[in-house]
C-alpha positions as CSV (number, residue, x, y, z in Angstrom):
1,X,-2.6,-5.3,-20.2
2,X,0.8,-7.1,-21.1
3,X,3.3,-9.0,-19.4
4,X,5.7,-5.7,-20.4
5,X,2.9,-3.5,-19.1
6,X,5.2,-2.1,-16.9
7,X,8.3,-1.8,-18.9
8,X,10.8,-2.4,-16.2
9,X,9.5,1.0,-14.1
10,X,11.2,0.4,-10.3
11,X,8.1,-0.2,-8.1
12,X,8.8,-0.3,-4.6
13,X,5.9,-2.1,-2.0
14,X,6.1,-1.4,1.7
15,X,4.7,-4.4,4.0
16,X,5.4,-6.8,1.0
17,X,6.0,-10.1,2.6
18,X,2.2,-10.9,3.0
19,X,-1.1,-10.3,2.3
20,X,-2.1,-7.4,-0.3
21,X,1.3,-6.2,-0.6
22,X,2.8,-9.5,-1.3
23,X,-0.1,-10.5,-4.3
24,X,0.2,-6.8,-5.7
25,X,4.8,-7.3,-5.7
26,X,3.6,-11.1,-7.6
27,X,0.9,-9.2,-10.0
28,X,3.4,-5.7,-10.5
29,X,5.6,-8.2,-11.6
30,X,4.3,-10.5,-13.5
31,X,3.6,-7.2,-15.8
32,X,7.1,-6.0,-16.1
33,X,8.1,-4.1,-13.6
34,X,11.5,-4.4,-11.1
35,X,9.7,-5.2,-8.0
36,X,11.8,-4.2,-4.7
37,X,10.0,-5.9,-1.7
38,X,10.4,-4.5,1.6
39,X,9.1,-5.6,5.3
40,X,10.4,-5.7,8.7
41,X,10.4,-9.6,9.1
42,X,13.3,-11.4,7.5
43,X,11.8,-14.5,7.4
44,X,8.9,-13.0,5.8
45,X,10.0,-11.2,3.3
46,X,12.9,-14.2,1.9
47,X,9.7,-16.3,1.5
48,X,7.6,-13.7,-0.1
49,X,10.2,-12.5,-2.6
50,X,11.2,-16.7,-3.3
51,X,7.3,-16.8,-4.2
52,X,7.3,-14.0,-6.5
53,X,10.3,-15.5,-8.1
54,X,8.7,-18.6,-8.7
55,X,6.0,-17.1,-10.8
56,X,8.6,-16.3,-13.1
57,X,8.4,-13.0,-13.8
58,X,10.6,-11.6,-16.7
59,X,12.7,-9.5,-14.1
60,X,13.8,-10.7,-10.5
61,X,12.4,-9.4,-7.6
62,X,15.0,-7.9,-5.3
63,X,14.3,-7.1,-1.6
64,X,15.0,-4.8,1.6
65,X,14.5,-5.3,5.2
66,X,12.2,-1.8,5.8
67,X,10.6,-0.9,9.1
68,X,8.2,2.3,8.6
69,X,8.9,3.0,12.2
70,X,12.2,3.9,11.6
71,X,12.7,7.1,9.2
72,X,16.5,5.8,8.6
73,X,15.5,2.7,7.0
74,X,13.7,5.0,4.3
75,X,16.7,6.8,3.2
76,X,18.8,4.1,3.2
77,X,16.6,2.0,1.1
78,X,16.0,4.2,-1.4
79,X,19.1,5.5,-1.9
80,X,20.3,1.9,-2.3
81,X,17.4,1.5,-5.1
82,X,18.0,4.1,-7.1
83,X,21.9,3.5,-7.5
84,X,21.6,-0.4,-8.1
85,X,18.1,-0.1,-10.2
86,X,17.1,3.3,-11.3
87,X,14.9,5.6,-9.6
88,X,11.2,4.2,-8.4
89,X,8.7,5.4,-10.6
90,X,5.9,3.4,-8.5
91,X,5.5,3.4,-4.8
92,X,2.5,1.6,-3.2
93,X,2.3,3.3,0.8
94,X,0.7,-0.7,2.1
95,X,3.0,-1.4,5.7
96,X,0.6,-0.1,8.3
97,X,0.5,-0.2,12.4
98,X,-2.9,-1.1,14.1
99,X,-2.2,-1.4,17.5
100,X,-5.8,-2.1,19.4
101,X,-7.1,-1.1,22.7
102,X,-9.8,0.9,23.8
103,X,-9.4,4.4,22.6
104,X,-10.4,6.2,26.4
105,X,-7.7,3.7,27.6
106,X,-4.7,3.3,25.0
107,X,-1.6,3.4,25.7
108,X,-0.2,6.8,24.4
109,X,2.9,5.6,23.6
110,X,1.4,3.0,21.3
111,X,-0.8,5.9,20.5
112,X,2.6,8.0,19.1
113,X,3.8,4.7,17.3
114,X,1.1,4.6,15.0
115,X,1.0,8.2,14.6
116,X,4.4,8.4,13.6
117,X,5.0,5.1,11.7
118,X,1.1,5.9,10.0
119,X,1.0,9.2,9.1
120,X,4.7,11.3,10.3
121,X,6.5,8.3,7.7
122,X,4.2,8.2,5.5
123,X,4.8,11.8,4.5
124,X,8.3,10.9,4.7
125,X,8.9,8.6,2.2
126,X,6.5,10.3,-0.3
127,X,8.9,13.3,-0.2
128,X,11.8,11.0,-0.4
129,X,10.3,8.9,-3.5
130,X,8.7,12.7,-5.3
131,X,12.1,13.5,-5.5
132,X,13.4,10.5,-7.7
133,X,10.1,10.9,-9.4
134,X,10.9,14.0,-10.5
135,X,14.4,13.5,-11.8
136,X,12.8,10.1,-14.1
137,X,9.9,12.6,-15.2
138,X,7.3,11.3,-13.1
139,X,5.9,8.2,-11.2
140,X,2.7,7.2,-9.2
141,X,2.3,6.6,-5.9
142,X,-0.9,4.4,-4.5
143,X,-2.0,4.7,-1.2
144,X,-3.3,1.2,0.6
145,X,-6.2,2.8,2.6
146,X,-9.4,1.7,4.3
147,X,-13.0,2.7,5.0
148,X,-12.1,2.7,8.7
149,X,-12.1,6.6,8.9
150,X,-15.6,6.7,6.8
151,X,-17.1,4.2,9.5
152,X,-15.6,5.5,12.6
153,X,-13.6,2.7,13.2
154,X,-14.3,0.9,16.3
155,X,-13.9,1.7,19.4
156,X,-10.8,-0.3,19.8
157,X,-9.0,1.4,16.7
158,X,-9.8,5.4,16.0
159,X,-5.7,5.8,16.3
160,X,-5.1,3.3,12.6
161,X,-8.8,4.9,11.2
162,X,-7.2,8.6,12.2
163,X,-3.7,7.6,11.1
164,X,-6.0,6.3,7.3
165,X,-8.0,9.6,7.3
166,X,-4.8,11.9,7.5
167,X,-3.4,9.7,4.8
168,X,-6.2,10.4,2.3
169,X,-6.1,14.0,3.1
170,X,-1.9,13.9,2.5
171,X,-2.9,12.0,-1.0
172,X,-5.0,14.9,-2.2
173,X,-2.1,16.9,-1.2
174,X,0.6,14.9,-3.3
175,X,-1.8,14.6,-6.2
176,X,-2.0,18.4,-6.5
177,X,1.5,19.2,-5.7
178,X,3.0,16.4,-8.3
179,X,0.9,17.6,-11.0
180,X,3.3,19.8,-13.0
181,X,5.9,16.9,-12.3
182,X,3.9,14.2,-13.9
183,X,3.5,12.6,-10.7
184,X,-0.1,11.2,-9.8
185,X,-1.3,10.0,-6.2
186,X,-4.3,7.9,-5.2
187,X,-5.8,5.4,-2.8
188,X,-7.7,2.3,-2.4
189,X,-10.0,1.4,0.2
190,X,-11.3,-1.6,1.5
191,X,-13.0,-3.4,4.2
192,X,-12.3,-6.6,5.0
193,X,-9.9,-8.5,2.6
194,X,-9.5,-12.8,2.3
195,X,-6.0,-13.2,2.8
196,X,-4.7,-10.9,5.0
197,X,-3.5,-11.8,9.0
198,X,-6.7,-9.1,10.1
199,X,-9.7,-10.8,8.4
200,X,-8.0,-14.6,8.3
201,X,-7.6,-14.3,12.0
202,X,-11.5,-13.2,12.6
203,X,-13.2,-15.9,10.6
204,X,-16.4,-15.4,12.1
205,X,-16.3,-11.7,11.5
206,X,-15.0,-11.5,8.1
207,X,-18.3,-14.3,7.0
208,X,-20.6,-11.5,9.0
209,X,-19.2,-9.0,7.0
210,X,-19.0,-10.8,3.3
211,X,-23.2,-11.7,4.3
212,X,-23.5,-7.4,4.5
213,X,-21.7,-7.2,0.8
214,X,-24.1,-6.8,-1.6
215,X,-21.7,-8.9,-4.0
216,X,-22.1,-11.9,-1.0
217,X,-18.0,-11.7,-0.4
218,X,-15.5,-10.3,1.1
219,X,-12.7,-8.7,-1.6
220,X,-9.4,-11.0,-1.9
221,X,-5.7,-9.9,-2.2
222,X,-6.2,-10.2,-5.9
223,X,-9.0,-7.9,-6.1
224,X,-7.0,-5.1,-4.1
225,X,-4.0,-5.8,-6.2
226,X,-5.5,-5.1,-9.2
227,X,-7.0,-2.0,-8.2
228,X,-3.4,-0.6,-7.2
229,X,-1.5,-2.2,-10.4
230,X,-4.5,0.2,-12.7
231,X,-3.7,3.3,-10.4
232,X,-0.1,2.4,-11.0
233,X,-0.3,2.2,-14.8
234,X,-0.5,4.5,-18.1
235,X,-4.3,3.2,-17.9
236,X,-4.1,5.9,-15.4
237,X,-2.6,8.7,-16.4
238,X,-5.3,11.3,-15.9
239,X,-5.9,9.9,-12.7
240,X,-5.1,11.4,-9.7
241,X,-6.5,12.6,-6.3
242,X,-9.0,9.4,-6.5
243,X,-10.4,7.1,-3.8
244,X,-11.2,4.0,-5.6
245,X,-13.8,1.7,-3.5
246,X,-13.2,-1.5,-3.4
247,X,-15.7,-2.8,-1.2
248,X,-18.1,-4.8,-3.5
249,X,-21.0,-1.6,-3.2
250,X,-20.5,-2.6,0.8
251,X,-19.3,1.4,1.6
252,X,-21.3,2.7,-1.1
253,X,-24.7,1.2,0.1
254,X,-24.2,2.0,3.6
């Protein structure tokens, strides 16, 4: 690994201005690359991108308002980044809806949201991003995933651990389809992460859960980040259709 790791490749991170996708934009960075934020928070995402910055990367960050609700914002976004910066040769999938309520009595209009914004835009903006893959002669895209689907979920959110499952199966599907184009596709999952909104909001339940971890702790932002910036390199380049678990041995022991 090198501060030019990256080489200036465009990577673009949805759901950037906190959390996992924030750390990965700082670490992605930090290695070379162009880093494009995006989020649907203004606010947000002016102080993410300022904290990036600061880390003094040798290229700027640059940022883009993005909802993944909205299929527009997609093609206006990328078209925007491939004429100012070249086309994205690394896409991390991280923005994700999990609306909670019990599954016999959601709402099914929250229900569609998460479908559509999960899964239906999901798909969309791979196919959008293959395409400028293909014209720079390959990329890789990492899906930001979760062991929800493995574990059932709860029984306040089967619609996000449904929406993750259908994700995985459309990452086996990119994988082999971007082959012959030199463009790879894989996921990380995760349980509960330190420094995200989900676990830093349930204190009590993310210390229950680091106590299950055989490694005694719950991953960190750094930890998922570096598991997405090794999918996303030339480390990587024969890899591709691969779930990589970082749980700490907690999914693998259970």
């Amino acid at each position: 690994m090198s501060a030019d790791e990256f080489d200036g490749r465009v990577a673009l991170i949805t759901g950037a201005g906190a959390g996992i996708g924030r750390t990965t934009a700082k670490l992605l960075a930090l290695r070379g690359a162009t880093v494009v934020l995006t989020d649907k928070h203004a606010g947000r995402l002016e102080e993410a991108t300022e904290w990036v910055a600061a880390a003094g990367p040798p290229i700027a960050p640059v940022s883009h308002l993005l909802d993944i609700e909205h299929r527009e914002n997609f093609d206006s976004v990328f078209k925007e980044v491939e004429a100012s910066l070249g086309a994205i040769r690394i896409y991390v999938w991280n923005a994700a809806l999990n609306l909670q309520q019990p599954v016999f009595d959601h709402d099914p209009e929250l229900f569609d949201r998460i479908a559509h914004a999960n899964i239906n835009n999901c798909w969309y903006s791979c196919q959008g991003v293959a395409q400028q893959m293909k014209r720079a002669g390959g990329g890789s895209i990492v899906m930001v995933g979760s062991i929800a689907p493995d574990l059932g979920a709860t029984e306040r959110e089967p619609p996000y651990g449904m929406s993750k499952a259908a994700v995985r199966a459309l990452m086996y599907g990119i994988a082999r389809a971007g082959g012959p184009d030199n463009i790879r596709c894989n996921e990380v999952i995760m349980g509960y992460v330190e420094g995200t909104r989900f676990a830093d909001s349930r204190p009590d339940r993310a210390q229950e859960e680091s106590e299950k971890t055989p490694m005694r702790r719950n991953a960190n932002t750094q930890d998922i980040a570096e598991a997405i910036a090794f999918l996303a390199s030339e480390r990587a380049a024969f890899v591709s259709g691969e779930v990589l678990n970082v749980t700490g041995a907690l999914f693998g022991s259970m």
